[in-house]
C-alpha positions as CSV (number, residue, x, y, z in Angstrom):
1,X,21.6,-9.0,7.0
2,X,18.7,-10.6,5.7
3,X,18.0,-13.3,3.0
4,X,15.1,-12.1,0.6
5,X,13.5,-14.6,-2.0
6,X,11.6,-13.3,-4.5
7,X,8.5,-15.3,-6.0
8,X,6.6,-14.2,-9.2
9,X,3.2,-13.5,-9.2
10,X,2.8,-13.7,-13.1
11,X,-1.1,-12.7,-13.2
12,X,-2.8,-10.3,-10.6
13,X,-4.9,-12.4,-9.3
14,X,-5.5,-10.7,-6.3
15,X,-4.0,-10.9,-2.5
16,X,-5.0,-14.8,-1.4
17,X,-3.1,-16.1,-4.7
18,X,0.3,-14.0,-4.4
19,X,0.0,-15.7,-0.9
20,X,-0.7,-19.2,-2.6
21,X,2.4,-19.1,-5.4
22,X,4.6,-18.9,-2.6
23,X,3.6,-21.4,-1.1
24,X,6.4,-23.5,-0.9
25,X,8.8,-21.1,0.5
26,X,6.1,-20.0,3.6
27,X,4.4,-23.8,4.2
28,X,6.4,-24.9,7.1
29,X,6.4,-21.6,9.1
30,X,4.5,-18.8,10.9
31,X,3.9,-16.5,8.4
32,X,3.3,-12.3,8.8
33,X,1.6,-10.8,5.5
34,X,2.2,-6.7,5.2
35,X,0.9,-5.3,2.0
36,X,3.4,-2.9,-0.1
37,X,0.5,-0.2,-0.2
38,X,0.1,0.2,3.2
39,X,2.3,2.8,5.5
40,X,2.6,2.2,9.3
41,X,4.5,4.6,10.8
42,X,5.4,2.7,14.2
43,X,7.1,0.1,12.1
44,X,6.2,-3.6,13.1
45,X,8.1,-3.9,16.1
46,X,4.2,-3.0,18.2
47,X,2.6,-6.0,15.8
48,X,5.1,-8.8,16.7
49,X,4.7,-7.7,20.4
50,X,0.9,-7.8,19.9
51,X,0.9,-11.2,18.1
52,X,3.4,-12.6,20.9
53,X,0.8,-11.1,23.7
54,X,-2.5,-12.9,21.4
55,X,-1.8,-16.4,23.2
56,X,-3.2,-19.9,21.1
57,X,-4.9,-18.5,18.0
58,X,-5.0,-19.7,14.1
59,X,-3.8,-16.1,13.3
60,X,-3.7,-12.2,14.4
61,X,-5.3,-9.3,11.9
62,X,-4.4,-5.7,12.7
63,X,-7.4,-3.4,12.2
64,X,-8.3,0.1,12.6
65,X,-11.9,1.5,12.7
66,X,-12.4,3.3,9.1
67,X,-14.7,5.5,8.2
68,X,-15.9,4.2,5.1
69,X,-16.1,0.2,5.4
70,X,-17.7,-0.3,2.1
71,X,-13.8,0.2,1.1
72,X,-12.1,-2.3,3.3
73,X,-12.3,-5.5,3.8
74,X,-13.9,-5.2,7.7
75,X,-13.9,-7.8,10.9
76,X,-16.7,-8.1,13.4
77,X,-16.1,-9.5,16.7
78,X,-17.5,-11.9,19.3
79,X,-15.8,-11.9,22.4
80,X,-12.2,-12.0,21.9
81,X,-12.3,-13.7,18.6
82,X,-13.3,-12.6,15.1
83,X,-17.1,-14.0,14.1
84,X,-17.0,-13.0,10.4
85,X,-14.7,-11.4,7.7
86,X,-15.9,-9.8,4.6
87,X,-14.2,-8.3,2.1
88,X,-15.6,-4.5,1.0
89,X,-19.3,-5.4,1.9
90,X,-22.2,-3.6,0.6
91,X,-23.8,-3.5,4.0
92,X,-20.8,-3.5,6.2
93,X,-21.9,-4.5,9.9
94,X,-19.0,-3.0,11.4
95,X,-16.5,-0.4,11.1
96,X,-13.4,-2.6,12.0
97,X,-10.9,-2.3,8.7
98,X,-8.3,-4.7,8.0
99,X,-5.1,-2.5,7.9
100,X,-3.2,-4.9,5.7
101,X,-0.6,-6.7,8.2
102,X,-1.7,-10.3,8.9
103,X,0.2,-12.8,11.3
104,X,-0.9,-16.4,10.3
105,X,0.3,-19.3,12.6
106,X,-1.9,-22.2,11.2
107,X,0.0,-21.5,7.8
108,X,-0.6,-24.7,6.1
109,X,-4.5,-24.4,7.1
110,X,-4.1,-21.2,5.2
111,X,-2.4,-22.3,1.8
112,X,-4.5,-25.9,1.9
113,X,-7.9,-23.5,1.9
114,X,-7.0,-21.3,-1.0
115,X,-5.8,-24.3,-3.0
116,X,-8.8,-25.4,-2.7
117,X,-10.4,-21.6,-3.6
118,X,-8.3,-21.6,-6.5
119,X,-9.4,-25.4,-8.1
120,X,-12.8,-24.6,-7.7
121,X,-12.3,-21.2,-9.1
122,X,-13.9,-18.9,-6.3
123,X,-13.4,-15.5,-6.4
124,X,-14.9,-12.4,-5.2
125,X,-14.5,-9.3,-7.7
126,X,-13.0,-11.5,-10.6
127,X,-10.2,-12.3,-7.6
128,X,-9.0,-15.1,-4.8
129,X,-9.5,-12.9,-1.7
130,X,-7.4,-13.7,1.5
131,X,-10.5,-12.3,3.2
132,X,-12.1,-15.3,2.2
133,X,-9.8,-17.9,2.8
134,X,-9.7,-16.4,6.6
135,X,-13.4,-16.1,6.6
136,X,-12.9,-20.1,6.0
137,X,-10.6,-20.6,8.8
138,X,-13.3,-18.8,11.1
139,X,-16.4,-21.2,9.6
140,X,-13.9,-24.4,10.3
141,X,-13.6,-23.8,13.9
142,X,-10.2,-22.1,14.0
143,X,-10.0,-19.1,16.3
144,X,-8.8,-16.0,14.9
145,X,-7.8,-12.5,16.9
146,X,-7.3,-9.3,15.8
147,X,-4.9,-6.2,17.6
148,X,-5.6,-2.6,16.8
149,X,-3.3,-0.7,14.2
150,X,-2.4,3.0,15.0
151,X,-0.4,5.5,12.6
152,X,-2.1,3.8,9.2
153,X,-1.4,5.4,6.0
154,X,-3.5,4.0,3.2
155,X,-1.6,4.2,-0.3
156,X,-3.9,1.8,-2.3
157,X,-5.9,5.0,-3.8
158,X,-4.9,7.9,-5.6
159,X,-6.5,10.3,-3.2
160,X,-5.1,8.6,-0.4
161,X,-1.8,8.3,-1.4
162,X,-1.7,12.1,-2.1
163,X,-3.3,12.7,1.2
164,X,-0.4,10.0,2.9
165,X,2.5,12.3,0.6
166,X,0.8,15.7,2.5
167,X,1.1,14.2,6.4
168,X,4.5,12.4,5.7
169,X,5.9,15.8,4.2
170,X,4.5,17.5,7.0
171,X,6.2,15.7,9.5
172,X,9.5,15.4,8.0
173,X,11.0,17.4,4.8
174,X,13.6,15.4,2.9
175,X,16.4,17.0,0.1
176,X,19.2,14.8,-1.2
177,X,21.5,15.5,-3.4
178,X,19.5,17.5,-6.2
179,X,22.1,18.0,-9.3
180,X,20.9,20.8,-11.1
181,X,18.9,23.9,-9.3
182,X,18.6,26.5,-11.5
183,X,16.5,29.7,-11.8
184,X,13.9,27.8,-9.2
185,X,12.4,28.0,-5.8
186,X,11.5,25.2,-3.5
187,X,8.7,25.4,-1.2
188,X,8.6,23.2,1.7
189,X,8.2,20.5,2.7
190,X,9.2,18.5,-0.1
191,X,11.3,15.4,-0.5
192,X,13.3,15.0,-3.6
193,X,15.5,12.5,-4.0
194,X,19.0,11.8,-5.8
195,X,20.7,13.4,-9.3
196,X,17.1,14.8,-9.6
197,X,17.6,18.0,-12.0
198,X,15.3,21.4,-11.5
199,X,15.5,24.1,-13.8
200,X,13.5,27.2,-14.3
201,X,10.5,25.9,-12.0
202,X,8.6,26.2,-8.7
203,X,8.4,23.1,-6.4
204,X,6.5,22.5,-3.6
205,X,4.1,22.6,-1.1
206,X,4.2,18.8,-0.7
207,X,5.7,17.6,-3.7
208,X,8.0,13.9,-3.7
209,X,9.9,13.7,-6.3
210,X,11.9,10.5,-6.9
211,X,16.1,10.2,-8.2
212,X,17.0,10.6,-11.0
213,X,14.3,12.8,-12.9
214,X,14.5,16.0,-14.9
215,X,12.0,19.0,-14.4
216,X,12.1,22.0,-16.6
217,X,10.0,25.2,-16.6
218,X,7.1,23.6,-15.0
219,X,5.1,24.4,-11.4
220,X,4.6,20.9,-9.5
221,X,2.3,20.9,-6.1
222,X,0.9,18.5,-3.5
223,X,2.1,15.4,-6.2
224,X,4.4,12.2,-6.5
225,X,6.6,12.3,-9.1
226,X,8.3,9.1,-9.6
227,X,12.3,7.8,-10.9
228,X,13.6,9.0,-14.1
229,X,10.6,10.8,-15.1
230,X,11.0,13.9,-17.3
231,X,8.6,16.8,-17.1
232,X,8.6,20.1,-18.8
233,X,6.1,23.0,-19.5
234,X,3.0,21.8,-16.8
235,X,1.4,23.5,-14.0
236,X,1.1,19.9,-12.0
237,X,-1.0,19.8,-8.8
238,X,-2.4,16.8,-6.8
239,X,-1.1,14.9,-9.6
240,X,0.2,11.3,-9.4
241,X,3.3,10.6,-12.5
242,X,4.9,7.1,-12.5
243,X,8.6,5.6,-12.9
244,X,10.5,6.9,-16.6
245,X,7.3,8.7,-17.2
246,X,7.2,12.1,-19.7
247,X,4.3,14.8,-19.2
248,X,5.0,17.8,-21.8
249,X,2.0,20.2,-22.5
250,X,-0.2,22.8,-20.2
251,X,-1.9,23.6,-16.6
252,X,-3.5,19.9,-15.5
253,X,-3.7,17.3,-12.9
254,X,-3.2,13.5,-13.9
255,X,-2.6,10.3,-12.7
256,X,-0.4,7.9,-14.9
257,X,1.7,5.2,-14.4
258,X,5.1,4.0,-15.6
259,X,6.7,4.2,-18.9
260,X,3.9,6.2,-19.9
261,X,4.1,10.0,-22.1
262,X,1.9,12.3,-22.5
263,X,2.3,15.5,-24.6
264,X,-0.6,18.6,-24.4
């Protein structure tokens, strides 16, 4: 059993200031960051064992080479410790992505550097970047390391996160308890999830659709459809359709988010 405190970021400020308003539940500890958007298959068991293996450093980044760096923040390397971080350069000098999981030993370094970013106001892209503050870490002497990330599944990007839907379904198709099948045909692999209800429609290939949602009379393809969403009368295909979300009309492919409706 785990204990799991919750801290509210009230304004999206980006990645280094969620770390900063929870500050005082982290200060005193070694800290790992994972980011929700992220997918790694082998679980983190293979980071600890990495960061545990690292010996004396200020923190441990998991990376992965990428093929378009522009996109990530990226890491180049001296020796065994990192010489620069950037976040998405213009004119990336390496291909070394940061795969979102972060282990941070010198915690209080960390939080006392973007308290600092955050009273003088610096940002990068309108937000406080943890890329930065560990780029700050690097310039003040402290020695940072990185360990290579396999199995990374990218979910930050629409296309991505369709691409991530198409290799998890691949390797694994998943149907719970659907309520209502009627008059339909699924097409694996899917995964659909609880007291979903399917009526008079075709799902599948690579379709996720989330518990508790209602589809009626509609063709849905290579998409996520999320909770409590009702959908009727659409030909949906590489099509992304949040939490208690209604799409009613004709043939398209869309991308909105929760609590949203759209009619065609």
């Amino acid at each position: 059993m785990f204990n799991i405190t919750y801290v509210d970021q009230e304004e999206q400020l980006g990645l280094g200031h969620s770390i900063y308003v929870a500050a005082d539940e982290i200060r005193d500890s070694d800290i790992m960051i994972a980011l929700g958007d992220m997918i790694f298959k082998a679980g983190y068991s293979e980071f600890c064992r990495h960061y545990l293996t690292n010996g004396e450093c200020a923190a441990s980044i998991g990376v992965r080479e990428v093929d378009d760096p522009k996109k990530y923040g990226i890491v180049e390397i001296e020796g065994n410790y990192i010489k620069k971080l950037e976040e998405k350069p213009t004119r990336p000098k390496s291909n070394l992505g940061i795969a979102g999981v972060y282990f941070i030993k010198e915690t209080t370094v960390l939080l006392s550097i973007l308290d600092e970013m955050i009273k003088k106001n610096i940002r990068t892209r309108g937000e406080y970047q943890l890329t930065d503050a560990l780029q700050e870490m690097v310039k003040s002497g402290y020695r940072l390391k990185t360990f290579p990330v396999s199995s990374w599944y990218d979910c930050g990007h629409p296309e991505s996160l369709l691409e991530t839907n198409r290799v998890l379904l691949d390797e694994k198709e998943n149907i719970d308890n659907v309520e209502v099948l009627k008059d339909s045909v699924i097409i694996q692999p899917v995964a659909i999830g609880e007291n979903v209800t399917i009526i008079n429609s075709v799902i599948g290939p690579h379709a996720s659709i989330a518990s508790d949602s209602y589809i009626e009379s509609s063709i849905i393809s290579d998409s996520v459809i999320g909770s409590r969403s009702h959908i009727s009368k659409v030909n949906l295909q590489r099509s992304i359709v949040g939490d208690d979300a209604s799409v009613h009309g004709k043939h398209n492919s869309l991308n909105i988010g929760d609590l949203s409706s759209i009619e065609f």
